[in-house]
ROMIFI-645976 format. One record per residue (C-alpha): chain; y, z, x. Coordinates in Angstrom, 1 decimal. Layout:
REM ROMIFI-645976
+------+--------+--------+--------+
| unit |      v |      w |      u |
+------+--------+--------+--------+
|    A |      Y |      Z |      X |
...
+------+--------+--------+--------+
***
This chain:
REM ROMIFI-645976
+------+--------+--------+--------+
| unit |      v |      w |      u |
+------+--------+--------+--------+
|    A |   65.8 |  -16.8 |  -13.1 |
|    A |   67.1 |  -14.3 |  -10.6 |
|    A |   69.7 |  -11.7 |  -11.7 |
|    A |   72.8 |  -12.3 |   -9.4 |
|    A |   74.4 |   -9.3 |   -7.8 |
|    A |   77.3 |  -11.3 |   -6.2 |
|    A |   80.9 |  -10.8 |   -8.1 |
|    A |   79.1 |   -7.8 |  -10.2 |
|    A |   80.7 |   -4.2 |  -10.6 |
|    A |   77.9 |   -1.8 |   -9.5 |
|    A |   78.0 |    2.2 |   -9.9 |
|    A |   75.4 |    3.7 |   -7.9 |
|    A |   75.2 |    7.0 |   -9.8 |
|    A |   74.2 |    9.8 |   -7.2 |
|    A |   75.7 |    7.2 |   -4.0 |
|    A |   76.4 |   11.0 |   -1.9 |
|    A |   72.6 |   11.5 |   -1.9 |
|    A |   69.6 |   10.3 |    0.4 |
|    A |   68.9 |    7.4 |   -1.8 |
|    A |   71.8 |    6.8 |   -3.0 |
|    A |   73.5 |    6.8 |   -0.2 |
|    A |   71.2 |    4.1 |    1.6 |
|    A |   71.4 |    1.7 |   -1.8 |
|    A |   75.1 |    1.6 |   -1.4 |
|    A |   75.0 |    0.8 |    2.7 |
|    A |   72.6 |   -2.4 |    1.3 |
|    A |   74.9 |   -3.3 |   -1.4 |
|    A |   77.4 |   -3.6 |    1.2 |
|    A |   75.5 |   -7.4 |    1.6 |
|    A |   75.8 |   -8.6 |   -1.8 |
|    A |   79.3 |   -9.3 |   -1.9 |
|    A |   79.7 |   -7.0 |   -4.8 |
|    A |   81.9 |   -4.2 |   -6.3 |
|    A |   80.7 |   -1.1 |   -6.1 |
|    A |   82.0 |    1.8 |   -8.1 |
|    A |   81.7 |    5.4 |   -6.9 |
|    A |   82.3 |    8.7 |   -8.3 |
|    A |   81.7 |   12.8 |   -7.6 |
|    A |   81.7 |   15.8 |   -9.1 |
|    A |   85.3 |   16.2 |   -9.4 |
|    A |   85.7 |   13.4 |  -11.6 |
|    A |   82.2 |   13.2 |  -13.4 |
|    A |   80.2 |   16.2 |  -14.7 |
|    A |   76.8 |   13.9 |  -15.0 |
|    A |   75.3 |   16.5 |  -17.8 |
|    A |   78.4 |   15.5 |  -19.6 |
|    A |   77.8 |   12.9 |  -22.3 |
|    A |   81.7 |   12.7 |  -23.2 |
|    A |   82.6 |   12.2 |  -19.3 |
|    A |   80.1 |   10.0 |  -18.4 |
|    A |   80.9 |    7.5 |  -21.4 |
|    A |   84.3 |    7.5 |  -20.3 |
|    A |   83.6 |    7.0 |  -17.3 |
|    A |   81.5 |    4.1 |  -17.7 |
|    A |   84.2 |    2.7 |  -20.2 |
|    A |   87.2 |    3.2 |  -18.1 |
|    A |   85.4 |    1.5 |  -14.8 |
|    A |   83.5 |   -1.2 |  -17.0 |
|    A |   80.5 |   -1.6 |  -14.3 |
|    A |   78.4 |   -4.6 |  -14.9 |
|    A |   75.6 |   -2.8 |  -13.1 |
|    A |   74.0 |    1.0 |  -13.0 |
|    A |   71.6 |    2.5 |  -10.6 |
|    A |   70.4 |    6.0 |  -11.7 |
|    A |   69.8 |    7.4 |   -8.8 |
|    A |   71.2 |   10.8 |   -9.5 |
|    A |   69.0 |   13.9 |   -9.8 |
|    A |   67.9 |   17.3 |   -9.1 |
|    A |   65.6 |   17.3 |   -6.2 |
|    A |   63.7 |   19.5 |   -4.6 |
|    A |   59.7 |   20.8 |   -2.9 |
|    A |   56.9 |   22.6 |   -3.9 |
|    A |   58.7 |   26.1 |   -3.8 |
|    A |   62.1 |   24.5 |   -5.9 |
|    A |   60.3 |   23.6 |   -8.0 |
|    A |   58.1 |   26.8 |   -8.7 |
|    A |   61.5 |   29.1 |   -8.7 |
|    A |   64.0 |   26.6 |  -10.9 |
|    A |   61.7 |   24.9 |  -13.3 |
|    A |   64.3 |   25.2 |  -16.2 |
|    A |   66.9 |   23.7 |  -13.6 |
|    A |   64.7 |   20.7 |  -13.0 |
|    A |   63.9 |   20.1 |  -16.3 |
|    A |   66.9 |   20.4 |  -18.0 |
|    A |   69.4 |   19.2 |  -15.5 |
|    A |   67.3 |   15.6 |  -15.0 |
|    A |   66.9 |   15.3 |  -18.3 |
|    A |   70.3 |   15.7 |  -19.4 |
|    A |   71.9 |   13.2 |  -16.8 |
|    A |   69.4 |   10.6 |  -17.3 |
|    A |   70.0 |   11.1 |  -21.2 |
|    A |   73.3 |   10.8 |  -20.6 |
|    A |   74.2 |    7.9 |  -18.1 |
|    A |   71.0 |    5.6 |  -20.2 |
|    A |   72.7 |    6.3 |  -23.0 |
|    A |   75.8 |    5.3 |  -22.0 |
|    A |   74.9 |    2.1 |  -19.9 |
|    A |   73.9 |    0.7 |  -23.5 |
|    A |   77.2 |    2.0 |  -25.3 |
|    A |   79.2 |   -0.1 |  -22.4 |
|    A |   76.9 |   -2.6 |  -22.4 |
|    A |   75.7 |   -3.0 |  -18.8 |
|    A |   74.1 |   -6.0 |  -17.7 |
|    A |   71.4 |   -4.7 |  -15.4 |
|    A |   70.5 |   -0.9 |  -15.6 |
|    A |   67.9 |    0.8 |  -12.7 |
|    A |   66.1 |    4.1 |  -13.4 |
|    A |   64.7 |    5.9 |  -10.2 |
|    A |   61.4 |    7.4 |  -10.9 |
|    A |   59.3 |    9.3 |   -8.4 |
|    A |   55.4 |    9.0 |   -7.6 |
|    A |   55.0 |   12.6 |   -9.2 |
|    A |   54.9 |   11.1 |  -12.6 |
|    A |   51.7 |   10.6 |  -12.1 |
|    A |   48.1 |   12.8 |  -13.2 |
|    A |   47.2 |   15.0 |  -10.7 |
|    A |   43.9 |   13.1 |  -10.2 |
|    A |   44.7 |    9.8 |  -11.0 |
|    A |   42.5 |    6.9 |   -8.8 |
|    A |   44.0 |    6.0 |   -5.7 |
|    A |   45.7 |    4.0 |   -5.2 |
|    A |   47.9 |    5.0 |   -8.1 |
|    A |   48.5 |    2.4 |  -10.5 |
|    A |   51.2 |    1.7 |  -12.8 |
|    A |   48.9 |    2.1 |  -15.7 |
|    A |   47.5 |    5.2 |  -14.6 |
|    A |   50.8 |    6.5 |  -16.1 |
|    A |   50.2 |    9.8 |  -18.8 |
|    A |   46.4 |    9.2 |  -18.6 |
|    A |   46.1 |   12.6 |  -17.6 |
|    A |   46.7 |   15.6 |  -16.6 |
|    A |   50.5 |   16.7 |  -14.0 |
|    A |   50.1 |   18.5 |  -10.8 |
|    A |   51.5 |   22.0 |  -11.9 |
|    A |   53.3 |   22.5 |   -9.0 |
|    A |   55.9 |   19.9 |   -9.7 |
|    A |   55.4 |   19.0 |  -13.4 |
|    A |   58.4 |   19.6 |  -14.6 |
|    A |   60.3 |   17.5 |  -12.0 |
|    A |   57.9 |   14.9 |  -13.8 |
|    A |   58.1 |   15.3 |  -16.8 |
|    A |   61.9 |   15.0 |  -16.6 |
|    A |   61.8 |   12.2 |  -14.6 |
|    A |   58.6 |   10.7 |  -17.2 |
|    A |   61.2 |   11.3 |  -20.0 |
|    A |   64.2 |    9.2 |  -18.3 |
|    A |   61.3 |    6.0 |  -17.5 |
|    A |   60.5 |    6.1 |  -21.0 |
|    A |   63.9 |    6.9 |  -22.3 |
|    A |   65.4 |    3.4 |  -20.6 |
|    A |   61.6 |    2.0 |  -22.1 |
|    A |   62.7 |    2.6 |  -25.4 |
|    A |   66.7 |    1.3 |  -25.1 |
|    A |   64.8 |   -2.1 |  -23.8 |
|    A |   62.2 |   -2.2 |  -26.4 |
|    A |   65.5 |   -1.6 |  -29.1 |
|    A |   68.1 |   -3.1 |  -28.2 |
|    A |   66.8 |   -5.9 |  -25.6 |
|    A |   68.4 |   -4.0 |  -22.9 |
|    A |   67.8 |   -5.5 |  -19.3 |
|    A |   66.8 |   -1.9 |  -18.1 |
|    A |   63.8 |   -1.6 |  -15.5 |
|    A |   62.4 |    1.4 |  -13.6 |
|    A |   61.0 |    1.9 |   -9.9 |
|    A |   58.8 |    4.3 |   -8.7 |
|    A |   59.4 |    5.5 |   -4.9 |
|    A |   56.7 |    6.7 |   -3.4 |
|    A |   58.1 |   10.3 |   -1.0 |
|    A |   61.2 |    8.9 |    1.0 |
|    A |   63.1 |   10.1 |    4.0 |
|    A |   66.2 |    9.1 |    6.1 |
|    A |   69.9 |    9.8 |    6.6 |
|    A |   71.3 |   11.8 |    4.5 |
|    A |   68.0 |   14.1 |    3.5 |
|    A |   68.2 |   17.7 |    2.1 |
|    A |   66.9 |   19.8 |    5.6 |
|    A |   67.3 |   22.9 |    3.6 |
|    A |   63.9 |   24.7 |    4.2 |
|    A |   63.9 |   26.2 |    0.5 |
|    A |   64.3 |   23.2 |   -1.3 |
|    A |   63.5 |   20.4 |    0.8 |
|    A |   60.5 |   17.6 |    0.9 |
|    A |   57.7 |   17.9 |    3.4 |
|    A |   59.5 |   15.6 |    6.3 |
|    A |   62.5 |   16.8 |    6.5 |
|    A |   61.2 |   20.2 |    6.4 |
|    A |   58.3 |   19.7 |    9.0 |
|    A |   61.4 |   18.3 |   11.3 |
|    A |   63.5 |   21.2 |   11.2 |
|    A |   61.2 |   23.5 |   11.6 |
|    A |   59.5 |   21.7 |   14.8 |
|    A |   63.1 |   21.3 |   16.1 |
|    A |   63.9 |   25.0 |   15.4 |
|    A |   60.3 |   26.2 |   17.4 |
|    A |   61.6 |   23.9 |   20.6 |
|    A |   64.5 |   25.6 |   20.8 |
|    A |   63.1 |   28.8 |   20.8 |
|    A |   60.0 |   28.0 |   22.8 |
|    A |   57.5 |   29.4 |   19.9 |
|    A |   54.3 |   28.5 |   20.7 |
|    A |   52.9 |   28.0 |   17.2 |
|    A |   54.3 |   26.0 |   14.0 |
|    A |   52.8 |   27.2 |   10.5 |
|    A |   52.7 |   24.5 |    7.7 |
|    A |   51.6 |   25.0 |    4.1 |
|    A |   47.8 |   25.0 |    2.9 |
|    A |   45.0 |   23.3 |    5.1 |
|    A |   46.8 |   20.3 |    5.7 |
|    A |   44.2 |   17.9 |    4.7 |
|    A |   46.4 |   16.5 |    1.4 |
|    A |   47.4 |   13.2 |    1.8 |
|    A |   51.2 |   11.6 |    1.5 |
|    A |   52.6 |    8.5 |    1.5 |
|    A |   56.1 |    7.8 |    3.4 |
|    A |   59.0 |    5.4 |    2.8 |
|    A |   62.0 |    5.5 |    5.1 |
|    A |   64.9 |    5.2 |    2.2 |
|    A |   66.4 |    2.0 |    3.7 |
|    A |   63.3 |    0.0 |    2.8 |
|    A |   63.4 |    1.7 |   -0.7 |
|    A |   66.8 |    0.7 |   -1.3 |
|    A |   66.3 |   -3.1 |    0.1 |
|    A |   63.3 |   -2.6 |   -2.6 |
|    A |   65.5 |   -2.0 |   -5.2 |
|    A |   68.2 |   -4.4 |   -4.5 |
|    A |   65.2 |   -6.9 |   -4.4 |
|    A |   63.9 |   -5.6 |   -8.2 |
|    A |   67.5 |   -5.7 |   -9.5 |
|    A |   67.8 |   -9.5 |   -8.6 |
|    A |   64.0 |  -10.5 |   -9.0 |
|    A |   62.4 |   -8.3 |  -11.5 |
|    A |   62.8 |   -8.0 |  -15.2 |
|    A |   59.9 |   -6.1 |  -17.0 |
|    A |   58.9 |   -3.0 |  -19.3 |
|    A |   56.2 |   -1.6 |  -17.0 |
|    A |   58.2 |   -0.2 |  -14.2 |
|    A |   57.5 |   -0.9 |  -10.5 |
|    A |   55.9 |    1.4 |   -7.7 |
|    A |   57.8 |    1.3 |   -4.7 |
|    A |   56.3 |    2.4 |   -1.2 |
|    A |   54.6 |    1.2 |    2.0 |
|    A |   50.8 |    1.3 |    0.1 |
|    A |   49.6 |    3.8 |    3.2 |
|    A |   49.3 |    7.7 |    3.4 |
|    A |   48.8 |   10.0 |    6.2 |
|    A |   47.9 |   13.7 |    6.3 |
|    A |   49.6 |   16.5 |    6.1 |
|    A |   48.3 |   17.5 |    9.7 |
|    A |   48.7 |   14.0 |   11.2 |
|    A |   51.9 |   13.9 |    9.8 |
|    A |   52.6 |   17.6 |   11.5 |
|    A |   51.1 |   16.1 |   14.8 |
|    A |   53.5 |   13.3 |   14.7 |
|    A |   56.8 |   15.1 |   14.0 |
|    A |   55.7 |   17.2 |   16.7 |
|    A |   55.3 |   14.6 |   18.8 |
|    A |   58.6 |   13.0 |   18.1 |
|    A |   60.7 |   16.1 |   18.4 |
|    A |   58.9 |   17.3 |   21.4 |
|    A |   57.4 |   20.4 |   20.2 |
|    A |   54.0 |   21.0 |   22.2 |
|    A |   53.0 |   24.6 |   20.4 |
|    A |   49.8 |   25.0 |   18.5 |
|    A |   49.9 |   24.3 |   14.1 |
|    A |   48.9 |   27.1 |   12.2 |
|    A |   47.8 |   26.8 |    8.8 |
|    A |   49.0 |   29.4 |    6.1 |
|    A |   46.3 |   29.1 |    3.7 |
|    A |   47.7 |   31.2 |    1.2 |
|    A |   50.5 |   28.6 |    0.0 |
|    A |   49.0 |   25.9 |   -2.3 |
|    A |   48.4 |   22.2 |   -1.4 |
|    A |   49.4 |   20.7 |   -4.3 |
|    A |   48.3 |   17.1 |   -5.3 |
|    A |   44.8 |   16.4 |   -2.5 |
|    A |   46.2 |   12.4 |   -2.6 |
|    A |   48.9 |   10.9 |   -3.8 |
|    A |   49.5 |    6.5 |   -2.4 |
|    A |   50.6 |    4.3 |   -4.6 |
|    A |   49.3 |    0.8 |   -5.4 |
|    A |   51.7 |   -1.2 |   -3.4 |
|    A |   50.1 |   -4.3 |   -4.9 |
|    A |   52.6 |   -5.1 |   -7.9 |
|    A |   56.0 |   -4.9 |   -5.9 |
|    A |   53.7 |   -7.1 |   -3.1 |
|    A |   53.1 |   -9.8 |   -5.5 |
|    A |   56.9 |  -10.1 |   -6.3 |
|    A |   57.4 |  -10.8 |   -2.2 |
|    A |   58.7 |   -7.6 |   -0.9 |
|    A |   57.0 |   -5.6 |    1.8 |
|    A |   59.1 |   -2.9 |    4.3 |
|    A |   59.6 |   -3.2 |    7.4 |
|    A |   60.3 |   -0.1 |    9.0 |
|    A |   57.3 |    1.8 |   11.0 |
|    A |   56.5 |    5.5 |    9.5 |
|    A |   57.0 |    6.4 |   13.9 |
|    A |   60.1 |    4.8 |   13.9 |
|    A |   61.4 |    6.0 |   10.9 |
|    A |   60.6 |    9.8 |   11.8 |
|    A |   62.0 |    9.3 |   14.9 |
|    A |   65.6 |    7.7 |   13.7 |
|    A |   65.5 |   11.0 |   10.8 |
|    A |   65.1 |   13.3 |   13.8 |
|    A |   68.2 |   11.2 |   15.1 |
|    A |   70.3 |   11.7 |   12.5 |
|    A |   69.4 |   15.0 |   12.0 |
|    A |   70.3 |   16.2 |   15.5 |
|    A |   73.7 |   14.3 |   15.2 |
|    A |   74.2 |   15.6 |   11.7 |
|    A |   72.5 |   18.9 |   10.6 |
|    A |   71.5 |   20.5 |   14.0 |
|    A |   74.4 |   22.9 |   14.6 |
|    A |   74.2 |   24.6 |   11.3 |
|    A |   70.6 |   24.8 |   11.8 |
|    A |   68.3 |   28.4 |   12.9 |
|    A |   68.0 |   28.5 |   16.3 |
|    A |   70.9 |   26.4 |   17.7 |
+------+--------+--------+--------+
***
């Protein structure tokens, strides 16, 4: 029987963020209540608050979508900062969904939970069969620890709690910081940034030959709105568009979108990280969802929103 969203209190936990953000705008068809909150009101990494919280606004429904996010380099320079800071929160807000006694709880995962090798497409079960990438592992094992952490509540308690994997997302809203930002958003700046000044070259990381997967974060969180009404399981759920592109091809077409027509330079000296990393869309396929929005269509509405949004503050402008 599908879970029914309509009439429900939802908290979107992390709604100012990228993903968040784009769950909330497709809550807005449900007909439910959703519950928002900030800083100001909720330290997240404090048990104490985040109970009361939770107590005083009685949601019905909880999306965990907040985290510590962050690339290659973030990851490499704040590895105590990722670990402890997503573990704590997702400690904390798990916790407390099953002292309130939510309904329906949602933990956001990411793709790097995954070995470094694993087959491709990744599995589900492929989960801890062997070894992390290094270059983000302890974004994963943080995030492994919160999958298995609302595992465990559901195993105990008979908790409805489910988990979804999202394969690397993108959209309104996304962190265009070059020191701590995601391959897209990054590779957009910086072509924007080289127009502007008419460079003739753009250098990206490593030989550009890794492969990635892309999910614009409006078909993530129509994906997630879908598992919270449809989906009820232990094993959590990958969520992307089950295709990948390169590094370069990627490069090539953020170039193309923003206009940049200089030459891509390859600094061989900064690691790679995972060679392949796509999903097996096959599980969240066999439910009957699919996306919808084209990987050139999405790059090109990002580069939108970023000129509307982030280009004044940006180098260059």
């Amino acid at each position: 029987m599908a879970f029914e969203l309509e009439g429900k209190r939802v908290w979107v936990a992390g709604h100012r963020g990228m993903v968040g953000s784009a769950v909330a705008r497709r809550l807005e068809r449900e007909n439910c209540t959703m519950v928002f909150t900030g800083r100001e009101r909720v330290d997240l990494t404090r048990q104490n608050e985040v109970e009361r919280f939770l107590r005083e606004e009685k949601p019905d429904v909880v999306i965990m979508a907040a985290a510590k996010v962050g690339g290659i380099l973030a990851n490499s320079q704040y590895p105590a900062d990722f670990l402890y800071q997503n573990m704590i929160i997702e400690a904390n807000i798990t916790h407390a969904a099953h002292e309130v006694g939510v309904s329906k709880y949602l933990f956001l995962g990411s793709s790097c939970i995954y070995p470094k090798f694993a087959p491709q497409p990744i599995v589900e079960s492929s989960l801890l069969t062997s070894a992390l990438e290094p270059t983000n592992e302890w974004y994963a094992i943080a995030k492994i620890a919160g999958l298995k952490l609302a595992e465990a509540y559901r195993r105990q308690y008979g908790h409805d709690f489910i988990s979804a994997m999202p394969t690397n997302l993108y959209g309104p809203g996304d962190n265009f910081d070059l020191n701590s930002s995601h391959v897209m958003p990054a590779l957009i700046r910086k072509a924007h940034e080289a127009k502007l000044r008419g460079d003739r070259e753009i250098v990206i990381w490593g030989t550009g030959t890794p492969r990635r997967e892309f999910l614009h974060s409006d078909d993530c969180a129509d994906a997630l709105v879908f598992l919270l009404k449809n989906y009820s399981g232990e094993e959590h759920v990958n969520v992307g568009s089950g295709e990948d592109i390169t590094i370069l091809e990627l490069t090539q077409l953020v170039c193309e979108v923003v206009g940049f027509e200089g030459k891509i330079v390859h600094d061989l000296s900064k690691p790679d990280g995972t060679p392949r990393k796509l999903m097996s869309a096959d599980k969240l396929r066999g439910l009957g969802w699919k996306p919808r929005i084209a990987l050139r269509d999405g790059v090109s509405a990002s580069y939108d929103w970023f000129k509307a949004n982030m280009a004044s503050t940006a180098r260059g402008t």
